[in-house]
VMD Tcl script that draws the C-alpha trace (Angstrom):
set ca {
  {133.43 96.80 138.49}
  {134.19 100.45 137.83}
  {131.10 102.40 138.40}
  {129.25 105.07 136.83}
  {127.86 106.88 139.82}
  {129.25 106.59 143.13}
  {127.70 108.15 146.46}
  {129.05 108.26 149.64}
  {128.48 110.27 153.00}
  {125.57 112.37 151.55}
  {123.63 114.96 154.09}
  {121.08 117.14 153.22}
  {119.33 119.16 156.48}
  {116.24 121.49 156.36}
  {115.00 123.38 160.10}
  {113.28 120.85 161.87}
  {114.51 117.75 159.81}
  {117.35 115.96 158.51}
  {116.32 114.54 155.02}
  {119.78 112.93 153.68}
  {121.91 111.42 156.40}
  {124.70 109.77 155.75}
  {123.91 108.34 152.48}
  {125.93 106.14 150.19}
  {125.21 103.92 146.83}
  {126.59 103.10 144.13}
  {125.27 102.78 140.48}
  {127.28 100.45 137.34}
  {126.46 101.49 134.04}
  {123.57 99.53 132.30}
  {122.75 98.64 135.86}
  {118.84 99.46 136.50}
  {118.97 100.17 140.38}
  {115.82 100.42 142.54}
  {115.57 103.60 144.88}
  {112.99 102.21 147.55}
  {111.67 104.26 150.93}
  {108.43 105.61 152.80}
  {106.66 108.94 151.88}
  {109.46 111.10 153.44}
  {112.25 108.98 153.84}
  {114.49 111.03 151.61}
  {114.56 109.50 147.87}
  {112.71 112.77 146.64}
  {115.67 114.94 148.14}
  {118.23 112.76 147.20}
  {117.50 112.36 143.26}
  {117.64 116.17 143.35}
  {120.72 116.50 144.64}
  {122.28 113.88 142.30}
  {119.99 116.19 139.37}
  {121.56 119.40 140.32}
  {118.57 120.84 142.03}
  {119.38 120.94 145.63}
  {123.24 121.16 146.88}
  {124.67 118.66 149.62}
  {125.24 120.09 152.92}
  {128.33 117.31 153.13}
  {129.70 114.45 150.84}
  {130.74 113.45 147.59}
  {129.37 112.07 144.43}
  {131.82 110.54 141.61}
  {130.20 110.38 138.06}
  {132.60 108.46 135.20}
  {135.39 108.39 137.84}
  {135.49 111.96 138.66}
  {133.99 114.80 141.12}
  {130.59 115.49 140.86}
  {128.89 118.70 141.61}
  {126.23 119.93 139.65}
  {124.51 122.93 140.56}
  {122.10 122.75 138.40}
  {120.19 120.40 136.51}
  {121.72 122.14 133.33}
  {125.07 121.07 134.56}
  {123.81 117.14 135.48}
  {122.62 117.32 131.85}
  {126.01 118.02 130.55}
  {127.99 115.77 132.40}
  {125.05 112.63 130.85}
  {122.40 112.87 134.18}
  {118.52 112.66 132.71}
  {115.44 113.13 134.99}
  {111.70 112.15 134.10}
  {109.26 113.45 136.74}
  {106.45 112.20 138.39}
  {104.39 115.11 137.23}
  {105.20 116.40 133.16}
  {105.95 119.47 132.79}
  {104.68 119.75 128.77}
  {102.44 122.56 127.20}
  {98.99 121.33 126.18}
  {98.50 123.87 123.12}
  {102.37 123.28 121.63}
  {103.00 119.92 119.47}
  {105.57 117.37 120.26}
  {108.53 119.31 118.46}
  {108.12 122.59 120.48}
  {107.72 120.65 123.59}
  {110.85 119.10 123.38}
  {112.68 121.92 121.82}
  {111.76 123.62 125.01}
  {113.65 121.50 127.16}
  {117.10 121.28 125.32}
  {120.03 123.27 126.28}
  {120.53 124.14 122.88}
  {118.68 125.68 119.80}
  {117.94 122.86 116.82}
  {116.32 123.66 113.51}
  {113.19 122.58 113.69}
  {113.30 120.25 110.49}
  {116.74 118.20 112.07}
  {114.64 118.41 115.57}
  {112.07 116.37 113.73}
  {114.22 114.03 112.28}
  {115.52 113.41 115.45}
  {112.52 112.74 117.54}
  {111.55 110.66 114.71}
  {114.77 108.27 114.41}
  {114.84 107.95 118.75}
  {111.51 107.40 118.97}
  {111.70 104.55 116.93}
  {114.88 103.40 117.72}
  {113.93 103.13 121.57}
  {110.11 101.25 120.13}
  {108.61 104.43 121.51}
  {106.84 105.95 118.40}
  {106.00 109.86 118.01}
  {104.64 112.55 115.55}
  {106.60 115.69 116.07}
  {103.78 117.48 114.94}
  {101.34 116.18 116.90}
  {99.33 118.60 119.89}
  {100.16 117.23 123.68}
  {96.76 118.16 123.79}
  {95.86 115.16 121.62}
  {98.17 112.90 123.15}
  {97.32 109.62 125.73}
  {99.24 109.99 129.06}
  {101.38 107.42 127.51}
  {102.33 108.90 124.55}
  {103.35 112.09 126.60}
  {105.44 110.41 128.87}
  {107.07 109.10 125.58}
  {107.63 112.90 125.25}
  {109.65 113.27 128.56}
  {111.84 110.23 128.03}
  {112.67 111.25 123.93}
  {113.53 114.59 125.49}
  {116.06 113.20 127.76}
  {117.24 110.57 125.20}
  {117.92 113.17 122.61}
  {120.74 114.55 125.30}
  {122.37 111.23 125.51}
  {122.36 110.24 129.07}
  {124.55 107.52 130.92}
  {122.07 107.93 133.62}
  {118.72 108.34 133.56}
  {116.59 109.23 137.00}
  {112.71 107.90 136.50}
  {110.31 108.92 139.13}
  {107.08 106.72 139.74}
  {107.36 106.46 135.87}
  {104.10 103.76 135.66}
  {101.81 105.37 137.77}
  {99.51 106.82 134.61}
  {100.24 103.84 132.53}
  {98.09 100.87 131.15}
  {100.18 97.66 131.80}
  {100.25 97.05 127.47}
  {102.25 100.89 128.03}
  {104.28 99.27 131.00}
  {105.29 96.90 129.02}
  {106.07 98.88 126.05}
  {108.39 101.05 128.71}
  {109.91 98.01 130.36}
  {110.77 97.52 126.74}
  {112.51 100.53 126.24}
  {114.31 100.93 129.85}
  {115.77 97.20 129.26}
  {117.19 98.21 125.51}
  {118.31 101.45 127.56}
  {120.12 98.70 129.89}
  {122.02 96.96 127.13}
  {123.69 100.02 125.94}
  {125.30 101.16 128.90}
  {122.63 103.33 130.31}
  {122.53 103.50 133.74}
  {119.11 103.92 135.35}
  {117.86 104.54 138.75}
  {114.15 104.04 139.32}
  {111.83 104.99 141.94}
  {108.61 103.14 142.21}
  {106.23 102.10 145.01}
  {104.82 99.37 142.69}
  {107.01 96.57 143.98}
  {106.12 93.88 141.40}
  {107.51 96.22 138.97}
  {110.62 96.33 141.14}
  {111.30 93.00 141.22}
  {110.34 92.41 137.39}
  {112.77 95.16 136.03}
  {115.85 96.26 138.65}
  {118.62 94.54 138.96}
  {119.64 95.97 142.82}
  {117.53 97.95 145.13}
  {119.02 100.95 147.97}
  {116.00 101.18 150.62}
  {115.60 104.12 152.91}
  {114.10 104.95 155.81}
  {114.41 108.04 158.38}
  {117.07 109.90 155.60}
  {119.27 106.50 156.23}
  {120.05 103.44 154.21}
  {119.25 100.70 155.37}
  {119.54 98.00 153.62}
  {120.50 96.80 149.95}
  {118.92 93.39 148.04}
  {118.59 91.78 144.80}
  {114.85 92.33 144.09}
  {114.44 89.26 142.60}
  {115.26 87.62 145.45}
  {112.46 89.18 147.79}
  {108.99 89.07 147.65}
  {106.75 92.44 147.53}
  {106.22 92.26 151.51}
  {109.40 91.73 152.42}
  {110.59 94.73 150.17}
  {107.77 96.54 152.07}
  {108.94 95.35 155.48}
  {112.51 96.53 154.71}
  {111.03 100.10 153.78}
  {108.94 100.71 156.72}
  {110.89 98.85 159.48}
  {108.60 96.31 160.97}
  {106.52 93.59 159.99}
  {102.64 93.84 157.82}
  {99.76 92.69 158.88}
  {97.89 90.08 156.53}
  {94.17 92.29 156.11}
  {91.17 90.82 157.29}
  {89.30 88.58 154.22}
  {86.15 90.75 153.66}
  {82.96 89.54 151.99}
  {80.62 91.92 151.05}
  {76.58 91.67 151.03}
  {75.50 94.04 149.30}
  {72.78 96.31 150.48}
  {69.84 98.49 149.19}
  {70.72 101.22 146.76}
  {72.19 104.69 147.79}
  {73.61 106.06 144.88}
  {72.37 105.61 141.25}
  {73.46 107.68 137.83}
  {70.96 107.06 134.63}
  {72.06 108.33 131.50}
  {74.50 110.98 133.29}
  {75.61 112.78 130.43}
  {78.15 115.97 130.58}
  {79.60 118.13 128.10}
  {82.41 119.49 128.09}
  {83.76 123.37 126.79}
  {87.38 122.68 127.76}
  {89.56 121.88 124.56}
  {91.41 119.55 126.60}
  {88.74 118.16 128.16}
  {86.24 114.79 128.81}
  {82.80 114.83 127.40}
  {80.48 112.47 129.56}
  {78.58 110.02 127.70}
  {75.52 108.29 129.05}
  {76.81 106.84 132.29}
  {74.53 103.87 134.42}
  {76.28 102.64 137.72}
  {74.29 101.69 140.74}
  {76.51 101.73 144.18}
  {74.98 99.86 147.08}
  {75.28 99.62 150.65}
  {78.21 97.95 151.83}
  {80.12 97.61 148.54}
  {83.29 99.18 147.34}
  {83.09 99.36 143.11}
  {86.23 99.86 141.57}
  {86.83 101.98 138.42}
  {90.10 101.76 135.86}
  {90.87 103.97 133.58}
  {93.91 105.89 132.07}
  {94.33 109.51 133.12}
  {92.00 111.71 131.46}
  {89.35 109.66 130.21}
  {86.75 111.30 132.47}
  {87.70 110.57 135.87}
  {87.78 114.19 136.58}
  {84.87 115.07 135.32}
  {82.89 112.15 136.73}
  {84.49 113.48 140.47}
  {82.79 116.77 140.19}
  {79.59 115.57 138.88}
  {79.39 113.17 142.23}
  {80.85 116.76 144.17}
  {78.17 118.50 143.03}
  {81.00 120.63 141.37}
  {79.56 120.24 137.91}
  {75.53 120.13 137.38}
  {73.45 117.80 135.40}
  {69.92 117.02 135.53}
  {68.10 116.25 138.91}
  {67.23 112.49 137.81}
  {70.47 112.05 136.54}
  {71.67 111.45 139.82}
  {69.67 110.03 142.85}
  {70.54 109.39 146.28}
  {68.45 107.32 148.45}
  {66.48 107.71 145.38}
  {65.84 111.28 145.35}
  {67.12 113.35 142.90}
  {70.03 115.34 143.51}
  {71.61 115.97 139.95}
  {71.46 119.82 140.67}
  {72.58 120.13 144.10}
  {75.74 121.87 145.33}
  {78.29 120.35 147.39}
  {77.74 121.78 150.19}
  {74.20 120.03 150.11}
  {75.20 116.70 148.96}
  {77.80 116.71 152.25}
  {74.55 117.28 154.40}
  {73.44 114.03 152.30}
  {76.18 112.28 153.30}
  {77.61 112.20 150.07}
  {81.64 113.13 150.29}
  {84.41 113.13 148.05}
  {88.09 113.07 147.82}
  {89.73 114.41 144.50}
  {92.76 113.83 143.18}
  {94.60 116.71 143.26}
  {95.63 116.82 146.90}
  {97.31 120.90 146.58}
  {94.49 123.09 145.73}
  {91.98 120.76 145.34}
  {91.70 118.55 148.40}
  {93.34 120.94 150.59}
  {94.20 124.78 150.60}
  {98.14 124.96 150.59}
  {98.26 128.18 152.82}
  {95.88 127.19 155.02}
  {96.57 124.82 158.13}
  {95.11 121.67 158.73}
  {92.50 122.79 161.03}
  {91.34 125.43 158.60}
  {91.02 122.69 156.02}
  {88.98 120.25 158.07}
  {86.34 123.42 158.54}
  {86.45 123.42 155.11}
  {85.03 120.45 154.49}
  {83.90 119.22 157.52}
  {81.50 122.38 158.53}
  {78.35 120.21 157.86}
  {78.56 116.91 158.86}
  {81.06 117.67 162.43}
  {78.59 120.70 163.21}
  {81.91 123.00 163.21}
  {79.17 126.06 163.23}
  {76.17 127.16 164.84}
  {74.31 130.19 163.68}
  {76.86 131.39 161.94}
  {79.59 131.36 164.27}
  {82.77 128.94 163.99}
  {83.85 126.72 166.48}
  {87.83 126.78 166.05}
  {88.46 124.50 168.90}
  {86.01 121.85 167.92}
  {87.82 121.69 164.28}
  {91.28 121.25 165.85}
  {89.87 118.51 167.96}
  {88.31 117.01 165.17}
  {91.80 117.78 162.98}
  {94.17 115.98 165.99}
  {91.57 112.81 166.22}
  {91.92 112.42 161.91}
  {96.10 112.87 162.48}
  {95.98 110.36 165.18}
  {93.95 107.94 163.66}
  {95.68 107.70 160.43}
  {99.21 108.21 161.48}
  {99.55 112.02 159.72}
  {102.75 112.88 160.41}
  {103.19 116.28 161.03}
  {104.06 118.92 164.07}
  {100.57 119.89 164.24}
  {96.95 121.12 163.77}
  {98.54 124.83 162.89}
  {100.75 123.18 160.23}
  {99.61 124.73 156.53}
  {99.32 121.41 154.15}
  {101.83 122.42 151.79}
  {104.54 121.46 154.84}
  {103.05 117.90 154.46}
  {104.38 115.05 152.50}
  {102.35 114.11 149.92}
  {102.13 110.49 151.57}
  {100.72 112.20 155.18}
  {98.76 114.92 153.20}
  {96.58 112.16 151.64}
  {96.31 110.21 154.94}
  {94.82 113.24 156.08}
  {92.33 113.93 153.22}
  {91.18 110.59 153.12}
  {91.02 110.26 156.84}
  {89.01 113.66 157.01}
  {86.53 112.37 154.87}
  {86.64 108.53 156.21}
  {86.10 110.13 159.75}
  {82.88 112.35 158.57}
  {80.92 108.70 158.55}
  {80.08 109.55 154.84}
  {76.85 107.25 153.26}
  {78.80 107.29 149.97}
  {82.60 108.04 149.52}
  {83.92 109.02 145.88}
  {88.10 108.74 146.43}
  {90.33 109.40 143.12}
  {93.72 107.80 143.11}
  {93.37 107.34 146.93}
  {97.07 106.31 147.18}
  {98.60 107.66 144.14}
  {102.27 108.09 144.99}
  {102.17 106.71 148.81}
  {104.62 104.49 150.40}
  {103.31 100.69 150.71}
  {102.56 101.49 154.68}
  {100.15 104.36 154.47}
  {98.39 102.55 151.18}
  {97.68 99.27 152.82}
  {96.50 102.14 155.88}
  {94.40 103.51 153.61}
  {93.01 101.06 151.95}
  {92.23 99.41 154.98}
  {90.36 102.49 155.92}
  {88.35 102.53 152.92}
  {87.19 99.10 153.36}
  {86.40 99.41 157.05}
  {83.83 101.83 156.04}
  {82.43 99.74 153.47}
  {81.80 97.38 156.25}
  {80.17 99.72 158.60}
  {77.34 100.21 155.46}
  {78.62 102.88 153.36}
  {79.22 102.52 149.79}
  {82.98 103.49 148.77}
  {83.40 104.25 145.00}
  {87.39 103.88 144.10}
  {88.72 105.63 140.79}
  {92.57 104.42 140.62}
  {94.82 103.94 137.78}
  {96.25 100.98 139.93}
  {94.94 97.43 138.99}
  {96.38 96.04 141.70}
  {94.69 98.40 144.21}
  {91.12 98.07 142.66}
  {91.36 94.16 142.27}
  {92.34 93.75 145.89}
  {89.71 96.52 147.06}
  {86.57 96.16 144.93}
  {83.79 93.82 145.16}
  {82.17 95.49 141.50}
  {84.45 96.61 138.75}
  {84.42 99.07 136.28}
  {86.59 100.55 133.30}
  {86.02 104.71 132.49}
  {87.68 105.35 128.59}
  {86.77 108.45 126.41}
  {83.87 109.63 128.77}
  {81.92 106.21 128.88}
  {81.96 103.82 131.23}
  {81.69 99.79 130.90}
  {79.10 97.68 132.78}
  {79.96 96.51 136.28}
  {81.25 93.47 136.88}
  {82.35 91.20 140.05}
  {86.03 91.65 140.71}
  {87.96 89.03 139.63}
  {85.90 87.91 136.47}
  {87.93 89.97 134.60}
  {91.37 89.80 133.42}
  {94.39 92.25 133.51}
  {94.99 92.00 129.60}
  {91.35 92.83 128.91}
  {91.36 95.44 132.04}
  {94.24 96.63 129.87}
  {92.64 96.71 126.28}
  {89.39 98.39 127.63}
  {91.71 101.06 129.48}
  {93.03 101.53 126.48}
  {89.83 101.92 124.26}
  {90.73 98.75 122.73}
  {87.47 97.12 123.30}
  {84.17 99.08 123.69}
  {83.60 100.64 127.52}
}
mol new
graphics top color blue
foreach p $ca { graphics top sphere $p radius 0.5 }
foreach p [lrange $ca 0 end-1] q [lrange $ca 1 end] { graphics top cylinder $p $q radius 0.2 }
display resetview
């Protein structure tokens, strides 16, 4: 079979690390191929290179049969090479039209642009307004943005990164949908996803590595979700421990908790009851930006309500800052791990005093105790497997894989009374998210009460023993986990049914 894209002998060094070595694949066209690894083991460096963003130190690429070089992404997308990221890159106060006009090589009219987006959208089942705000879009009907963008240039091959992690699975479906019609006429597309149901559902071959290597090649189909796993990280999982909760007495409980919002762009909160108890972890769905920010930096203390709103150990703390809910022993872990979770410049001892000044006693009268911070920081990277040189490392030289084991293991390691965690292993390798998740219900069991926001089903049904579904600001009743279906999950996530 004569192939579209054909790899072979790829390196790619940076000081301190080789992050290609080595590498060679092969793609067909219409062939949806599976790019597989750990946090770190080279897929992110290696989709750049083939996109025109990084150059090889050594090897060759082929593309239709002939040398392949881009040097930048400008030149992948003339010679047919697409790329949706993880993370969009679209303009909140421009409509649909300007969006995508923005990310074309060349000028359109703005009329024929229309007519365009209007005929591939709904060609490819992936319907758009042109003159529709991204401001007023749902995360799926933006990512329908990126991939119209790229469609309107006409790829053979079209790079997806983690393209399901904001989704509901009606919107999976709906891209499944697409990506397969994509298949049948010739498009190549290589896919990168630590979802491994999805992997075996959609791909036709799979290229795992590990350490910058390959290291093996399957049919998906063929495996099962572990044994994809076990190919990826080298060694064999452990089955975690059956759990079954007893609920305790009541440490956190939100009445009412209403919020307003003055960002255009933002969540209003609407009259939110949840009760978390002792020993339980409650899971909560939701699609990205239905309130799941917002609801994170009320529990902070980020964002004030009223006292009564919120009460802990049945006191009222709706007004207190974070600093004083820490003292509490109420912590959090946002999503945002850059900026928001951690300080890029700073190292990782710096960021433990950050947030760990209260409850590890980092001060006293004022003064800081540096060595008693890097102690703490080495015991959180050696407990949770952080892999990084050390303490004096900034975070931005992390992974984001080993920058959220450290987060959540800074917080998990602060014996917290109640832990708030968004997306706790958005975007991690299947090794460090059955780590943390392990982690997270290891300090349920100790007494705590762990409150889960994820965007994964999978994660939360596995995880929680009460369940929850966030959509436009409000939030559903609580149920017990597994009373409750993935097609009405789904619905609700999608405002389809009332929250």
């Amino acid at each position: 079979m004569n192939m579209l894209l054909d790899i072979s002998g790829l390196r790619k060094a940076y000081p301190g690390v080789v992050a290609n070595d080595d590498v060679a694949f092969d793609i067909a066209p219409g062939e949806v191929h599976a790019l597989l690894g750990e946090n770190g083991a080279g897929k992110s460096t290696l989709v750049k290179m083939i996109y025109g963003l990084v150059q090889p130190d050594a090897g060759h690429m082929r593309l239709h049969g002939r040398d392949y070089a881009p040097t930048s992404p400008k030149d992948a997308r003339a010679a047919g090479v697409s790329m949706v990221f993880q993370h969009f890159s679209l303009f909140e106060a421009l409509s649909v039209r300007e969006n995508i006009a923005l990310g074309l090589d060349e000028a359109v009219a703005p009329r024929t642009l229309s007519d365009r987006i209007r005929t591939v959208s709904r060609d490819y089942g992936l319907p758009l307004d042109p003159d529709r705000l991204i401001g007023d879009l749902s995360v799926g009907e933006r990512q329908r943005v990126e991939i119209v963008r790229c469609l309107l240039q006409d790829p053979r091959l079209l790079i997806m990164d983690e393209p399901t992690s904001v989704l509901t699975p009606q919107e999976v479906e709906t891209l499944f949908d697409t990506l397969r019609l994509l298949s049948k006429r010739g498009v190549a597309i290589l896919y990168i996803s630590h979802k491994l149901d999805e992997i075996r559902v959609l791909c036709d071959r799979a290229t795992i590595l590990r350490g910058g290597k390959v290291v093996a090649t399957c049919l998906p189909r063929d495996e099962t979700p572990r044994s994809l796993a076990e190919m990826m990280i080298g060694t064999t999982l452990a089955d975690p421990p059956v759990r079954r909760a007893i609920p305790g007495r009541t440490l956190l409980k939100l009445t009412g908790l209403s919020l307003p919002t003055d960002d255009p762009f933002g969540v209003t909160l609407s009259g939110i009851d949840l009760t978390l108890r002792a020993g339980e972890v409650t899971g909560i769905a939701g699609v990205a930006g239905n309130g799941q920010d917002e609801l994170v930096a009320v529990l902070s203390g980020e964002a004030l309500v009223e006292a009564g709103m919120i009460r802990f150990d049945n006191a009222p703390i709706g007004t207190l800052g974070p600093n004083r809910r820490r003292s509490l022993g109420l912590l959090s872990a946002p999503e945002e791990r850059l900026g928001h979770a951690a300080a890029p410049e700073m190292s990782l001892t710096d960021n433990t005093m950050l947030t760990g000044r209260v409850r590890q006693r980092l001060s006293t009268q004022g003064f800081l105790k540096w060595n008693v911070a890097a102690n703490f920081a080495r015991a959180v990277i050696a407990q949770f497997d952080v892999r990084t040189p050390g303490v004096d490392t900034p975070a931005r030289a992390l992974s984001g894989g080993n920058l959220q084991k450290f987060v959540i293991g800074r917080e998990v390691m602060q014996k917290p009374r109640v832990l708030v965690v968004n997306q706790p292993t958005w975007g991690v390798d299947a090794a460090a998210a059955a780590a943390i998740r392990q982690s997270l219900r290891d300090l349920a069991a100790t007494g705590a009460s762990v409150l889960v926001i994820s965007q994964d089903l999978d994660e939360l049904m596995e995880m929680s023993d009460q369940f929850a579904v966030i959509a436009g600001g409000r939030l559903s009743a609580t149920r017990p986990a597994g009373s409750i279906s993935i097609e009405e999950i789904g619905r609700m996530m999608g405002g389809g049914e009332a929250a």
